[in-house]
N, C-alpha and C positions, 0 to 999 in steps of 0.2 A: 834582273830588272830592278831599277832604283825605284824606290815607293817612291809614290806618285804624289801630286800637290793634289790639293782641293778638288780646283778645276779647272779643265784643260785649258789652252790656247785655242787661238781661232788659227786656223789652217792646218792643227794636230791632228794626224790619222788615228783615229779610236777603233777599238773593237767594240760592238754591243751588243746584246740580247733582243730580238724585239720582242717586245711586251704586251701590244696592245696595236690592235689594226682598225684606222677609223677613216669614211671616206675622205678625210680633209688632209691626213696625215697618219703619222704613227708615232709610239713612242717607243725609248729604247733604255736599256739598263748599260750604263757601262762596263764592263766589266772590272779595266782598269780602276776605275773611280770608284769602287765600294758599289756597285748599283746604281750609282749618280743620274735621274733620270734626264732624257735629253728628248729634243722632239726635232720628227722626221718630216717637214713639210711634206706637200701629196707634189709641190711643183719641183721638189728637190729629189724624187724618186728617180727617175728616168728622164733621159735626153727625148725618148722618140717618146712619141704619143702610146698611152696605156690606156687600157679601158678600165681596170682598176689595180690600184694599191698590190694587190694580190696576186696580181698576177708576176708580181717582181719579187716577192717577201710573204713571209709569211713567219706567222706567231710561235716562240722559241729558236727560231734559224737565228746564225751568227752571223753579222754582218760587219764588213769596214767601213766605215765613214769618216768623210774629213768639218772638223767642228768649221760652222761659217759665224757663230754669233754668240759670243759670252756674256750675259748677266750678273755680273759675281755677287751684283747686291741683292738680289732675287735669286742667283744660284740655278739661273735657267740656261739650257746650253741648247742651238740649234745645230743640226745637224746636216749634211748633203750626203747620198748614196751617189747620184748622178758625175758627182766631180771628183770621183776614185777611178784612176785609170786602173786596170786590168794588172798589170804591175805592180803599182803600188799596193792594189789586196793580195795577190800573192804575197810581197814579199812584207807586208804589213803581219798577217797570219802566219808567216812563218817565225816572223821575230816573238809575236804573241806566243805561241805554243812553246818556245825555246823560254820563254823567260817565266811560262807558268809553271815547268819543268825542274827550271831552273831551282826557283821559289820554294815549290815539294821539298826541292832536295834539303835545302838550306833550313828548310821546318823540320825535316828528320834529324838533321847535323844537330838544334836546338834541343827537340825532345829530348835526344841520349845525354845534353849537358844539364836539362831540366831548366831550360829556357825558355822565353816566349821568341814569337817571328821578329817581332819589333827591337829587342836584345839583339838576335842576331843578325837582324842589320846595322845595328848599332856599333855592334863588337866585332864584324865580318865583313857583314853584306856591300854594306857602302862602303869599305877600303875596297873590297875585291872591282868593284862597279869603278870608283875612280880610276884604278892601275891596269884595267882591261877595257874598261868602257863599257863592259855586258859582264852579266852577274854569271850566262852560261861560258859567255869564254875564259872567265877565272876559272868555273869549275872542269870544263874541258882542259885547260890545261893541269889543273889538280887532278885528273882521272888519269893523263899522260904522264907527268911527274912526282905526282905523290906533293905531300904537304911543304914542300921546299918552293914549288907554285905561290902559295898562299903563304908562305913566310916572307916573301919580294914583295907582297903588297900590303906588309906591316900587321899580316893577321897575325893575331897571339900564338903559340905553340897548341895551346891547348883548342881552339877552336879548330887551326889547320889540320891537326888530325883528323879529327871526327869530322868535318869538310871531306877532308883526302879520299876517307873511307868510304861515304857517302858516295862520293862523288865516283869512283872507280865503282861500286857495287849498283849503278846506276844509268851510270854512260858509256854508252859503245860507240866507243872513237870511229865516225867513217867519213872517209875525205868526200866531199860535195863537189859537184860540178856547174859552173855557169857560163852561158853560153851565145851565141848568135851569129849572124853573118855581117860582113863588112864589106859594101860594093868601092870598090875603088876607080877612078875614072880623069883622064886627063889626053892630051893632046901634044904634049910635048913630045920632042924629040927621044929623050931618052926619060922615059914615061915607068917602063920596069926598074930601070932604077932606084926612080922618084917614088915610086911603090913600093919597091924591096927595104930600102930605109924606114919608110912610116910602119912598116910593120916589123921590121925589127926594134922600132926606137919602144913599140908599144908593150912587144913583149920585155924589153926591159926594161921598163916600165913597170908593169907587172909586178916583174920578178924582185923589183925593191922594194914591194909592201911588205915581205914576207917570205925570209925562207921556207917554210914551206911552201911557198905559193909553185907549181907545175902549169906553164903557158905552152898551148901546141896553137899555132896558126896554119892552116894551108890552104889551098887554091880550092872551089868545087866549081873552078870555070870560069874565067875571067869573064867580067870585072869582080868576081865574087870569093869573098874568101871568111873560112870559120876560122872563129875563136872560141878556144876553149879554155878555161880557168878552173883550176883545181886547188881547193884548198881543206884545211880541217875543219873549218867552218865557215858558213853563209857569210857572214857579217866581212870575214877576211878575202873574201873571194869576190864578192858584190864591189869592197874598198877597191881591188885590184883592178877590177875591170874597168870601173869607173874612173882612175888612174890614168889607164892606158888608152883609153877612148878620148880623154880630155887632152892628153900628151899626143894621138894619133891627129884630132882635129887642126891641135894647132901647128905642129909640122906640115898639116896637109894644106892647108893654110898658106905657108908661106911658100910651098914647094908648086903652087897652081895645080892641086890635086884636090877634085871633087872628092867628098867621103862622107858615106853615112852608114847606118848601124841599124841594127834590127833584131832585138832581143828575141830569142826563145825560149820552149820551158819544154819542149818536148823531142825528143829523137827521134 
């Protein structure tokens, strides 16, 4: 994870601690932001009617939220729970726990050179983050290749190392799966056709985020069919899907073919 600015954007999905439960509202710590306190309107809790605060949250629970209101010159940050899709905290907390992990590692890499965390992002962190984009996919590639990962993205010799080692004594490589169904629907004459193509275009699609990326498509019953994406990690598997869905739309698109999508998280 790249250290964080001050204080967030307005529509940034945040993690935060709540702190403090009061019948008007609540407030939260950010975790991201050193503590940074933020506050939880009572009308930004919940879409359907609550009888109280409480019954949605409660005091220590981690919660996602998307910032709606920044103060930078009072340094006061408003918050909404209500306007996190179901999705977006998933995969919001899964990015968070990967890059707090991540972060551990890179503090131990430090220790053994007798470093501070700040050093090494200085001398590491933030090369690794620019040439992978996430601090975890440098070091997941560093736990699969060893220190030659982190010499492509200009880290020193001597940090790469003690990275490599870290990072292999730390992570257990396991390929991820994301997933859902796709209804497909149209009237045309030759209609299986017009649907064989949008789902082959989608799966290679896919398959050019990433060699590693593994795409399985098939029927569970017309008009219905699953997709499945497999990769080494969330971030590369999420990119893919999203990919082939925007590449399926728009063939379907011009092919007079109905199509939509419906993410899931569970088998």
């Amino acid at each position: 994870m790249a250290r964080k600015k001050d204080l967030p954007s307005v529509g940034e999905l945040v993690v935060g601690t709540v702190k403090a439960i009061y019948d008007y509202g609540a407030y939260l710590a950010l975790d991201e932001y050193d503590g940074l306190e933020a506050y939880l309107p009572w009308s930004e809790v919940a879409s359907r009617w609550i009888r109280s605060i409480r019954d949605v949250i409660k005091e220590g629970q981690k919660v996602v939220v998307k910032v709606i209101r920044v103060d930078k010159k009072r340094k006061h940050v408003d918050v909404s729970l209500k306007r996190v899709t179901e999705y977006e905290r998933k995969k919001k907390m899964i990015e968070w726990k990967r890059a707090q992990k991540a972060e551990k590692i890179l503090e131990l890499a430090a220790q053994k050179l007798g470093k501070t965390l700040d050093e090494a992002y200085e001398e590491a962190g933030d090369k690794i983050v620019d040439y992978y984009g996430e601090l975890m996919a440098g070091l997941e590639q560093a736990a699969m290749r060893g220190e030659e990962a982190l010499l492509e993205a200009g880290v020193s010799p001597e940090w790469a190392k003690v990275i490599a080692e870290e990072a292999k004594r730390h992570i257990e490589i396991r390929r991820v799966k994301v997933f859902g169904t796709l209804v497909l629907r149209t009237l045309e004459g030759d209609g299986i056709e017009r649907i064989r193509k949008i789902l082959l275009e989608g799966e290679s699609t896919a398959k050019s985020v990433s060699k590693d990326v593994e795409v399985e498509i098939y029927a569970t019953g017309a008009p219905r069919y699953r997709i499945e994406i497999i990769a080494n990690d969330y971030k590369t598997a999420e990119k893919a899907l999203k990919k082939a869905l925007e590449r399926m739309e728009e063939l379907a698109k011009k092919l007079n073919v109905e199509i939509s999508f419906t993410r899931e998280y569970k088998e």
